[in-house]
C-alpha positions in Angstrom: -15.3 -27.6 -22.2 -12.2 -25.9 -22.3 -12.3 -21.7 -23.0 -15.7 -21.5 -21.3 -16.4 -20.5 -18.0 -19.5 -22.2 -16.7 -20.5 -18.9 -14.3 -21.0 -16.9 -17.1 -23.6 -16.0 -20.2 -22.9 -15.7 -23.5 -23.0 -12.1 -23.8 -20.3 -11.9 -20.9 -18.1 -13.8 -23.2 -15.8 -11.9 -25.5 -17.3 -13.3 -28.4 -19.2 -16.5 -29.3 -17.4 -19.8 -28.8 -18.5 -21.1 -31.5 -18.9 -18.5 -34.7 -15.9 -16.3 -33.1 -18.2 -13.6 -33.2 -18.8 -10.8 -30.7 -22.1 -10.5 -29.5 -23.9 -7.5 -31.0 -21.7 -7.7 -34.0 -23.2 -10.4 -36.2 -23.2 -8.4 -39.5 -26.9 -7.5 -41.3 -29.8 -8.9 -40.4 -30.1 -12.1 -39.3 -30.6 -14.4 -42.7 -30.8 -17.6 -41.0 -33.9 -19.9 -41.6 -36.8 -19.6 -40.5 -35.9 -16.2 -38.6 -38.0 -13.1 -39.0 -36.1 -9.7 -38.7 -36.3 -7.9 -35.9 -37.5 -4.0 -36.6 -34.9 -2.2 -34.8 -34.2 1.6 -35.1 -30.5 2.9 -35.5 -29.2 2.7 -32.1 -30.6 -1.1 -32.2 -33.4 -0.7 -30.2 -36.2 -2.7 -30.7 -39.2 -1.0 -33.0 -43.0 -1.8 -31.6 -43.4 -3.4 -35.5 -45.8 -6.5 -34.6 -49.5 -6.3 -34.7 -50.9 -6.6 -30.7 -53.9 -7.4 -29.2 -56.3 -4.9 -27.6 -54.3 -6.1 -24.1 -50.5 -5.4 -25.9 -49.7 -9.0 -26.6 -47.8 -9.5 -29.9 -49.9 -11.3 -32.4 -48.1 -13.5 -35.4 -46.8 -11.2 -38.5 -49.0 -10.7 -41.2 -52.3 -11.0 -38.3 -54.2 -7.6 -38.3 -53.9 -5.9 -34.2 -55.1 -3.4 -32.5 -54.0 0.5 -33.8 -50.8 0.8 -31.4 -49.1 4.2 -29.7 -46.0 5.3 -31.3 -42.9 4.5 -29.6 -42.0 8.3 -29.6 -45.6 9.8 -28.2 -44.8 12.7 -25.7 -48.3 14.5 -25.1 -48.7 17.6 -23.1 -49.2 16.3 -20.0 -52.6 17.0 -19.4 -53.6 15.5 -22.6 -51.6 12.4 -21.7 -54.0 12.0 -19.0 -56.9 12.0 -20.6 -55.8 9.9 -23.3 -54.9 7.5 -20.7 -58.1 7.6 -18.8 -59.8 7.0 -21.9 -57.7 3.9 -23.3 -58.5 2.7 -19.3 -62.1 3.3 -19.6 -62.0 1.5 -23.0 -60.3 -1.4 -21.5 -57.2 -1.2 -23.1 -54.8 -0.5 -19.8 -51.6 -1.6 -22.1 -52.2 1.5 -24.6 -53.2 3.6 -21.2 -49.5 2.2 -20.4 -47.3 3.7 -23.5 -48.9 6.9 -23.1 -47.9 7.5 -19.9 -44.4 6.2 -20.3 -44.3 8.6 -23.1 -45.4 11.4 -20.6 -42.9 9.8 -17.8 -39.8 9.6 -20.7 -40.6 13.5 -21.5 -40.8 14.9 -18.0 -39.5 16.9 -15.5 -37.2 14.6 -13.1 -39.5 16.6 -10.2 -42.0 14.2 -11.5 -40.2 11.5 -13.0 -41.4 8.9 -10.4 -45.0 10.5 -10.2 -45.2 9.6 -14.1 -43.5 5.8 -13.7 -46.4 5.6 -10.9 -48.6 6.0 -13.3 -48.1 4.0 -15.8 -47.2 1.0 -13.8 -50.9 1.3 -12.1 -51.8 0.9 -16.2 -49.3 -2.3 -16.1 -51.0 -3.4 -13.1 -54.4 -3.5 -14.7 -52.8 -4.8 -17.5 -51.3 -8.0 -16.1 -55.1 -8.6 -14.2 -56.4 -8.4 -17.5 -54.3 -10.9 -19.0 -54.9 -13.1 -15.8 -51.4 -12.8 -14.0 -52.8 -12.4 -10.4 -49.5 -12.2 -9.1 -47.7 -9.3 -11.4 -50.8 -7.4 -10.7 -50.3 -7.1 -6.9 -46.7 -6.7 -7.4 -47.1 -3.6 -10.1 -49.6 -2.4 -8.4 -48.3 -2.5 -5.1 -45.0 -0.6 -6.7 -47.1 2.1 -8.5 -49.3 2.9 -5.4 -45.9 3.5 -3.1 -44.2 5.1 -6.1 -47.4 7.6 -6.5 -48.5 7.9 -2.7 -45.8 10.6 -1.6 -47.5 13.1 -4.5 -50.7 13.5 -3.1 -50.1 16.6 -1.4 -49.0 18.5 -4.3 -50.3 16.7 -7.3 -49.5 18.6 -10.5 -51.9 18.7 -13.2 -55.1 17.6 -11.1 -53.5 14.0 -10.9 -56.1 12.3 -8.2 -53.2 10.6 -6.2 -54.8 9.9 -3.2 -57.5 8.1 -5.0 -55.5 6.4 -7.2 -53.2 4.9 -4.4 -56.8 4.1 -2.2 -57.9 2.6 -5.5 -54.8 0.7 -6.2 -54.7 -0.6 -2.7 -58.6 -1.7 -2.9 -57.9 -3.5 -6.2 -54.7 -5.0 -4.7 -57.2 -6.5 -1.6 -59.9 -7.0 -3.8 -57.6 -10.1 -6.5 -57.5 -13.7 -5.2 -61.3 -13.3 -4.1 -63.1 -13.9 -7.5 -63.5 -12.0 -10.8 -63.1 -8.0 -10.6 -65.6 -6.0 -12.2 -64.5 -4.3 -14.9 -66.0 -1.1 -14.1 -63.0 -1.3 -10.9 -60.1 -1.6 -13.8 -61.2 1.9 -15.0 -59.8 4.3 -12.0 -60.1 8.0 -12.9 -56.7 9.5 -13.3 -57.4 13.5 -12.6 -59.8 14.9 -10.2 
């Protein structure tokens, strides 16, 4: 077809072959049938608007989910953990998840990778949860080399070393039948 360049995507494309439109630019929301609206804050950025499941799936609008954290949550750090250990404890390693982003998105950069550790051993458990063997070994294997170089001077009482032995043990432990849920639940301080 003459004008496009098979090697690329549409949003590499100046604008859209078809409505002459530039990608990002379509004007309003989008009106067209059948299309919900996307919840998106001022800088476009998607909202966390639809109702989830206790493991962070989107449910159908209109369904009743699980009470969600807020996109902009920044606990003190110490309170971040517990919140987190409890969300795990409660089997809910998605929610675990946002709260330690939040911590992660409102630290120190000393700690920034300590903190994206964290809460991808909360994705980890999450994806187990949800039955994806495969993301769960891959997050977790990330998190625990991510977190492992903090355990000689873990701030705030974080239990490092064993969080990356428990990640590890977990990681050995999928493929070889169900996991106990009690073993989805590590501690997070000492």
């Amino acid at each position: 077809m003459e004008g496009m360049d098979s090697g690329t995507t549409p949003a590499d494309r100046p604008y859209n072959q078809v409505s002459g439109i530039a990608p990002g630019d379509r004007p309003g929301p989008d009106t067209r049938p059948g299309r919900v609206a996307r919840d998106r804050d001022p800088a476009g950025r998607a909202r966390n608007a639809r109702p989830r499941d206790g493991l962070g799936r989107p449910l159908p609008h209109g369904m009743t989910g699980v009470p969600t954290t807020p996109d902009d949550l920044a606990l003190p750090p110490e309170e971040a953990l517990r919140e987190a250990e409890r969300l795990l404890a409660a089997g809910r390693p998605f929610h675990a998840h946002e709260v330690l982003e939040g911590a992660w998105k409102a630290c120190d950069d000393d700690t920034r990778e300590l903190w994206k550790g964290l809460a991808q051993l909360a994705v980890g458990v999450t994806h187990l949860r949800r039955g994806n063997q495969v993301g769960a070994v891959r997050l977790l294997t990330r998190a625990a080399d991510r977190i492992a170089p903090y355990a000689a001077g873990a701030p705030h009482g974080i239990a490092v070393a064993a969080l990356t032995a428990w990640a590890r043990t977990l990681i050995a432990r999928i493929g070889s039948g169900p996991v106990p849920p009690e073993m989805l639940a590590p501690r997070l301080v000492d």
